[in-house]
ZANU-55886 format. One line per field, with one value per residue (C-alpha): x, y, z negated; residue in three letters. Coordinates in Angstrom, 2 decimals, padded with zeros to 5 digits, always signed. Each point is the difference from the previous one (the first is absolute). Layout:
N
east [X,...]
north [Y,...]
up [Z,...]
residu [ALA,...]
//
This chain:
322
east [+062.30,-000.58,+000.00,-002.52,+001.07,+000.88,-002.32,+001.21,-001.23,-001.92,-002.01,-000.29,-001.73,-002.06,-001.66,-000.76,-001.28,-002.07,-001.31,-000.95,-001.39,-002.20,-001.05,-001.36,-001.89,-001.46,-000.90,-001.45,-002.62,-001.43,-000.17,-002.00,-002.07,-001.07,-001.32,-001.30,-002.21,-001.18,-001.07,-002.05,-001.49,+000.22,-000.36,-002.51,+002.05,+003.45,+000.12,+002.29,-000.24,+002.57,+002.07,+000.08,+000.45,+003.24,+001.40,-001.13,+002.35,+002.95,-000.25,-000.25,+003.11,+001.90,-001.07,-000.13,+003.82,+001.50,-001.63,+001.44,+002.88,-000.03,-000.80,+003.38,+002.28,-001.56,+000.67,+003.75,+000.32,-001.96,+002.75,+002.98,-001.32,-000.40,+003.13,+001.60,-001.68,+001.91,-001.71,-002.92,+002.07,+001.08,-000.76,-001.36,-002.66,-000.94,-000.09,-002.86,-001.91,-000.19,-001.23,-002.50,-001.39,-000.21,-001.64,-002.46,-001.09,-000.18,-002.61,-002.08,+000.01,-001.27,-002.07,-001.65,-000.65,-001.30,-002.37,-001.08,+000.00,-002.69,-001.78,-000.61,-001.11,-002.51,+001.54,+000.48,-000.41,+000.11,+002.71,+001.85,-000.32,+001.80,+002.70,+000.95,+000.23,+002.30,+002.54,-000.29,+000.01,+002.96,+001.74,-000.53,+001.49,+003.31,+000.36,-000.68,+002.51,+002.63,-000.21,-000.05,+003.37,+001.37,-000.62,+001.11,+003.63,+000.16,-002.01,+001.32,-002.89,-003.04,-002.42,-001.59,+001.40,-000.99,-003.87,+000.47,+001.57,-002.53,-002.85,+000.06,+001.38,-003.55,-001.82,+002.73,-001.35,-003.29,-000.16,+001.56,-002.58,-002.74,+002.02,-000.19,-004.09,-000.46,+002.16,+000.52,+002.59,+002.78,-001.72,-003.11,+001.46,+001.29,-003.57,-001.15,+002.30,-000.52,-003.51,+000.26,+001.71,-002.75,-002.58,+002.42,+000.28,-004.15,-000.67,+002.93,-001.69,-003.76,+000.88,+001.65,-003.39,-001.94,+002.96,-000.53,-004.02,+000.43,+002.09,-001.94,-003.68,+000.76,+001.33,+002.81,-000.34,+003.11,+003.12,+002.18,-002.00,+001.33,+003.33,+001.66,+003.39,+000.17,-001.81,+002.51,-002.34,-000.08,-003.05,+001.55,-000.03,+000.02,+002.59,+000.58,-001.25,+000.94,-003.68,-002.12,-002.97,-003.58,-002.07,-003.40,-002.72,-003.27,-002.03,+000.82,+000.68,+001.17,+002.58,+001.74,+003.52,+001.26,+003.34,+000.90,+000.99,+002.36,-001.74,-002.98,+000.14,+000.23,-003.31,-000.83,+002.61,-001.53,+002.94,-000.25,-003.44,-000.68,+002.11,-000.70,-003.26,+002.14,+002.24,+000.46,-003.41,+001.92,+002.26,-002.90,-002.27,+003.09,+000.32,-003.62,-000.22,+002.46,-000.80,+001.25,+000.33,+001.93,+000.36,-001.45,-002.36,-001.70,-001.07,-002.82,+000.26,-002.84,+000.70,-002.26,+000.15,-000.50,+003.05,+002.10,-001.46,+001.86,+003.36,-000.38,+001.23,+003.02,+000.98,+000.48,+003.02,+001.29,+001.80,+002.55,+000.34,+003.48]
north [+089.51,-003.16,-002.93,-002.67,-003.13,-003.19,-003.08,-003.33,-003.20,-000.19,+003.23,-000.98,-003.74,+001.43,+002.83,-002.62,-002.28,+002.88,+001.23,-003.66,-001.12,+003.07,-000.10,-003.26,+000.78,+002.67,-001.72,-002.93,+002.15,+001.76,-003.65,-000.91,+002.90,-000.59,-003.50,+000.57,+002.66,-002.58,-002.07,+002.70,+001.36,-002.81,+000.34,-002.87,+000.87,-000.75,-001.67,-003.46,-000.35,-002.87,+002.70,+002.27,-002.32,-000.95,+003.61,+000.97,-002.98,+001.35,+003.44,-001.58,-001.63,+002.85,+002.35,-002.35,-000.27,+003.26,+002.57,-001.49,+000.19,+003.56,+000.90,-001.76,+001.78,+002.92,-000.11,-000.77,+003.32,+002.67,-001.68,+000.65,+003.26,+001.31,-001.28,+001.64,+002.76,-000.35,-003.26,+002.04,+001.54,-002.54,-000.10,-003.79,+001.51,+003.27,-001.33,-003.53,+002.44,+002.22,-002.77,-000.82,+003.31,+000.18,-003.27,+000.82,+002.87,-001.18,-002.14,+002.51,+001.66,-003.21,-000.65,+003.42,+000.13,-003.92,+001.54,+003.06,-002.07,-002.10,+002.52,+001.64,-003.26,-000.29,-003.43,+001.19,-002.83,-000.92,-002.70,+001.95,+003.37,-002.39,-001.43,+003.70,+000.84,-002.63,+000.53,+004.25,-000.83,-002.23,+001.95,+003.17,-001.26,-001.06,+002.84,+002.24,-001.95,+000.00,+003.21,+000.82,-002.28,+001.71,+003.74,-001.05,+000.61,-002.42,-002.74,+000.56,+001.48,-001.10,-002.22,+000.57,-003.83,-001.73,+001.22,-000.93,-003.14,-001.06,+001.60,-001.88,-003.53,+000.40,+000.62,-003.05,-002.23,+000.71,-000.75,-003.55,-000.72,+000.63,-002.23,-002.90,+000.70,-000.29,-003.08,-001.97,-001.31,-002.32,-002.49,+000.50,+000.90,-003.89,-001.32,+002.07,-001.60,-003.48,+000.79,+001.65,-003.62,-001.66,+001.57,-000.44,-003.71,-000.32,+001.62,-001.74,-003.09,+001.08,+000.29,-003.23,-001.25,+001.65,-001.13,-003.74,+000.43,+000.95,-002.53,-002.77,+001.57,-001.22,+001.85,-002.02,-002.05,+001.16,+002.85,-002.73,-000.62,+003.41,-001.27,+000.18,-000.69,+000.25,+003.68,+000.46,+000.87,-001.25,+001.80,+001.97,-000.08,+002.80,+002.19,+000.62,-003.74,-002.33,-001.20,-001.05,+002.27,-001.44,-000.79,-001.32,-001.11,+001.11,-000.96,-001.03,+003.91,+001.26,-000.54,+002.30,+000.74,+001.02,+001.52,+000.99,+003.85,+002.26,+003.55,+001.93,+000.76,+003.41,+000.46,-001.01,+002.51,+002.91,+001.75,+000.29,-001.02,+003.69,-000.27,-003.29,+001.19,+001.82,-002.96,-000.85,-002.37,-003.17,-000.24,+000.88,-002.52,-002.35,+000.73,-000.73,-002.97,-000.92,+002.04,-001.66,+000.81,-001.45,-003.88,-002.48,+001.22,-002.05,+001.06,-001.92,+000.26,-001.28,-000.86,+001.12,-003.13,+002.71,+001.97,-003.59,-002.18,-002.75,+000.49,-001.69,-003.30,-001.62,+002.45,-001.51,-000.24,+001.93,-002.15,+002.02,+000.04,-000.61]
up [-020.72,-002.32,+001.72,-000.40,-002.37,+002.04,+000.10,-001.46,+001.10,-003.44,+000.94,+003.71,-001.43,-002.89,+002.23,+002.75,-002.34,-001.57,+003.30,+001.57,-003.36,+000.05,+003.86,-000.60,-003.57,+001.65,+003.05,-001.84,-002.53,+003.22,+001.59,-003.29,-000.50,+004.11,-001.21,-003.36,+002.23,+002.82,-002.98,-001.65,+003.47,+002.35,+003.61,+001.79,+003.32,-001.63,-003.05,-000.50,-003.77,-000.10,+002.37,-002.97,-002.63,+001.70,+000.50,-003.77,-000.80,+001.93,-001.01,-003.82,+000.04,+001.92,-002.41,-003.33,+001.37,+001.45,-002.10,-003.41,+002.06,+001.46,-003.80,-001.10,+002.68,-000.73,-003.37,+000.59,+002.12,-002.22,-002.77,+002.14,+000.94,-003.47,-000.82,+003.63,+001.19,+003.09,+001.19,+000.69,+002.54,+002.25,+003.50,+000.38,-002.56,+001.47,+003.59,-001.67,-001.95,+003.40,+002.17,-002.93,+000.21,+003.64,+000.39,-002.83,+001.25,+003.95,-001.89,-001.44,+003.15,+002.07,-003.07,+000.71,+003.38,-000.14,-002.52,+002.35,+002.96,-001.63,-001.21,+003.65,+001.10,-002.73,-001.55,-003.72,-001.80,-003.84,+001.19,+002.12,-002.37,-002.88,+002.00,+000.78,-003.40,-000.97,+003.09,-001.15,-003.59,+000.05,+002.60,-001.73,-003.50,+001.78,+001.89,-002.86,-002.69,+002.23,+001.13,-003.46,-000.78,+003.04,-001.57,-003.60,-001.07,-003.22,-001.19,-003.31,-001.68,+002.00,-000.78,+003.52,+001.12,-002.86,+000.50,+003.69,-000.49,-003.56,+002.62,+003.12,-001.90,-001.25,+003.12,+001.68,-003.39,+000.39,+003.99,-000.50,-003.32,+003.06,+001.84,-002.38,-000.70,+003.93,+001.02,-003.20,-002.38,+002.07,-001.58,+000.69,+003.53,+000.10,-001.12,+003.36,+002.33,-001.30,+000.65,+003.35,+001.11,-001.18,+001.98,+002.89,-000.63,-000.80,+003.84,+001.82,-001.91,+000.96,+003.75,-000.19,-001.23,+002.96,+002.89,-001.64,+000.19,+003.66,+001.13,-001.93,-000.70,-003.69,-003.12,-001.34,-003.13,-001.83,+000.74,+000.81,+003.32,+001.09,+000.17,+003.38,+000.31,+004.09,-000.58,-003.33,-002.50,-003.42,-002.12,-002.66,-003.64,-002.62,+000.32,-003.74,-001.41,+003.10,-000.48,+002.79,+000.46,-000.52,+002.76,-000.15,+003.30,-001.22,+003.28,+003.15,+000.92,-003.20,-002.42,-002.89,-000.44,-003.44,-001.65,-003.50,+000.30,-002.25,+000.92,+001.12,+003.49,+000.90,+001.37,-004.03,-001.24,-001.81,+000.04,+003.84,+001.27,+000.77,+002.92,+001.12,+002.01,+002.55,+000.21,+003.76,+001.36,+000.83,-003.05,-002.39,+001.49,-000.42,-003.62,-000.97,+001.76,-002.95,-002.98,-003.00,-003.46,-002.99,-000.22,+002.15,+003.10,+002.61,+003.73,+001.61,+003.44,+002.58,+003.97,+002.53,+002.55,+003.08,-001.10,-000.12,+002.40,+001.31,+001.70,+003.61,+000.77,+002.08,+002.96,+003.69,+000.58,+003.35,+003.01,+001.45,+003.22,+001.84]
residu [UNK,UNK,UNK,UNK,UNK,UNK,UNK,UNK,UNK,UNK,UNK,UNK,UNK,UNK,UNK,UNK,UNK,UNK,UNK,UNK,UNK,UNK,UNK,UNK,UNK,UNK,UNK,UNK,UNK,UNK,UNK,UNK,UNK,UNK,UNK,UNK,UNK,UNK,UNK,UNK,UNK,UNK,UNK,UNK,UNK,UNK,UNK,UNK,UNK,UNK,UNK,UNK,UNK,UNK,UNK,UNK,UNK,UNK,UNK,UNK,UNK,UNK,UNK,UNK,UNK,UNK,UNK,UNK,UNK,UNK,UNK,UNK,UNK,UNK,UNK,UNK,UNK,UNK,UNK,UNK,UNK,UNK,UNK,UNK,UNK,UNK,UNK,UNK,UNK,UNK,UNK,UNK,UNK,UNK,UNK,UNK,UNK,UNK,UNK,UNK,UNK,UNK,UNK,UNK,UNK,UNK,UNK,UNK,UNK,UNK,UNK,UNK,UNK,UNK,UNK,UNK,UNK,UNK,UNK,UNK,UNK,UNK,UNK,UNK,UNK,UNK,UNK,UNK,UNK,UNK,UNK,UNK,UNK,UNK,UNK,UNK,UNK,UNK,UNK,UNK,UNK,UNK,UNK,UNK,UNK,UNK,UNK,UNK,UNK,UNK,UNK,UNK,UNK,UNK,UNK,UNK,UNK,UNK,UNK,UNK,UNK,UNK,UNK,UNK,UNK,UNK,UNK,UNK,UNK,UNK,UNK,UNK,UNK,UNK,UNK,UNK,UNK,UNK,UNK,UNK,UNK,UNK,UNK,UNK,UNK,UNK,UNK,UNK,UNK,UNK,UNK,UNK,UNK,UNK,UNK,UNK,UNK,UNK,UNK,UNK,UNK,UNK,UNK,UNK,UNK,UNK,UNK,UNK,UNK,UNK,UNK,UNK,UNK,UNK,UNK,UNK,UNK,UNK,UNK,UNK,UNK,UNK,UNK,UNK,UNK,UNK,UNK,UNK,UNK,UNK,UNK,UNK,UNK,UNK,UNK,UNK,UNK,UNK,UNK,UNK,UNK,UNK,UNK,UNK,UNK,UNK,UNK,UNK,UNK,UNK,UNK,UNK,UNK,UNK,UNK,UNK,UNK,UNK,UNK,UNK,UNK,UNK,UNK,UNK,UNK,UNK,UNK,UNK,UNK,UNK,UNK,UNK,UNK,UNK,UNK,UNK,UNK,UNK,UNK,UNK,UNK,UNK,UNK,UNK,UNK,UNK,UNK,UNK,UNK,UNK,UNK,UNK,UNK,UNK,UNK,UNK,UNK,UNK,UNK,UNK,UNK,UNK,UNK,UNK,UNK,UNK,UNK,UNK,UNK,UNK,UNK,UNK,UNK,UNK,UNK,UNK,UNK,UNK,UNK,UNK,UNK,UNK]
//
């Protein structure tokens, strides 16, 4: 009987490596194709579009990072196998590529009977019909390849792997490109945050206005007079520029806040205003309270003396009694 060829620790790290790298590639394109879908058929029960901006980032730099990686190991096995037919042999390999295929198809099979279970119930849904596909699809490819690698002797004269591997880098390549259309450049990703702060600062700023109008029945004449060192604010300044924001009194209710901005806000964003109208009610209403676009934007804002009227005086104080 010929016995098996032993495992070095070189075989034992690169077939780890291979598996983990490839675990978390695959993981990471189903993870994107789930939000790429919400964004094309958004759901006005459950739909955070900041929520899936954030995991489309994640799942980015996982895959930008490990499938490159998973490529590269790859690579350096299918060269050592050609070059030792044994490798293909050892046990660290056969007992990885196993578990793959078990775990691939316990997938499918959940993937399935999610699918008919759905379909009894009467909830087929464009949505929910796509993320199947992607979980089967993907599934199915891995299960099939390495079943395949599994069957195959030698590597020596197939060009099976290279068509996998030039296939799916493709499909991986394409999936992050979407990526980048949906969320941005880093750069333009920067411009965002600096922008998100602003707004922050403009509405901790604009309720500072209203808490000062309530207290004294008066808007005050300049940002300083928010100031309160005993309550520790300080009113806050451009997060990019360290300039102070504008702020204008129009009337004795009204007055206009302004900021110089370094992007359209998303509710302006062609690229995704389709799913903005299923964004959830309070965060939308939020967001175009400050719409902005390029450059420098002003808010008027107006107060309603019955919402604010004025805080009651001193309180009587309370004698204990001993």
């Amino acid at each position: 009987m010929k016995s098996l060829p032993r495992s070095t620790a070189k075989d034992v790290f690169a077939h780890l490596f291979a598996i983990v790298t490839l675990y978390v590639s695959v993981v990471s394109f189903i993870v994107l194709g789930f939000q790429y879908v919400d964004v094309s058929f958004p759901d006005a029960l459950s739909f955070y579009y900041s929520g899936i901006l954030d995991a489309i980032r994640a799942s980015m730099a996982s895959l930008i990072v490990m499938w490159p990686a998973f490529m590269g190991i790859s690579w350096f096995m299918h060269k050592e196998a050609k070059a030792d037919a044994e490798k293909r042999d050892i046990g660290i390999r056969k007992w990885l590529l196993y578990l793959t295929l078990f775990i691939t198809a316990i997938t499918i099979i959940v993937d399935l009977i999610t699918l008919m279970n759905y379909f009894l119930n009467g909830e087929i849904t464009v949505r929910f019909l796509l993320k199947i596909f992607i979980v089967l699809a993907t599934a199915s490819v891995v299960f099939s390849y390495y079943l395949w690698d599994l069957r195959t002797e030698s590597l020596a004269k197939s060009k099976v792997p290279k068509k996998v591997a030039l296939g799916t880098s493709i499909v991986m390549l394409a999936t992050i490109v979407l990526g980048f259309i949906l969320v941005g450049s880093p750069m333009q990703q920067r411009k965002v945050r600096f922008d998100d702060t602003r707004v922050q600062d403009l509405s901790m700023i604009q309720s500072q206005i209203t808490n000062y109008y309530s207290l004294k029945q008066a808007l005050p004449s300049t940002l300083a007079d928010l100031t309160n060192p005993l309550m520790g604010f300080s009113v806050p300044v451009d997060p990019n520029t360290g300039a102070a924001f504008e702020y204008t009194v129009k009337s004795s209710l009204s007055f206009e806040l302004c900021a110089t901005f370094e992007a359209n806000s998303v509710t302006n964003d062609s690229n995704v205003i389709k799913a903005m109208p299923y964004y959830d009610g309070y965060n939308r209403s939020f967001d175009e309270n400050w719409t902005h676009g390029v450059g420098r934007t002003c808010f008027t804002r107006t107060i309603d003396p019955a919402l604010y009227p004025p805080v009651s005086g001193t309180v009587t104080p309370v004698k204990l009694v001993q």
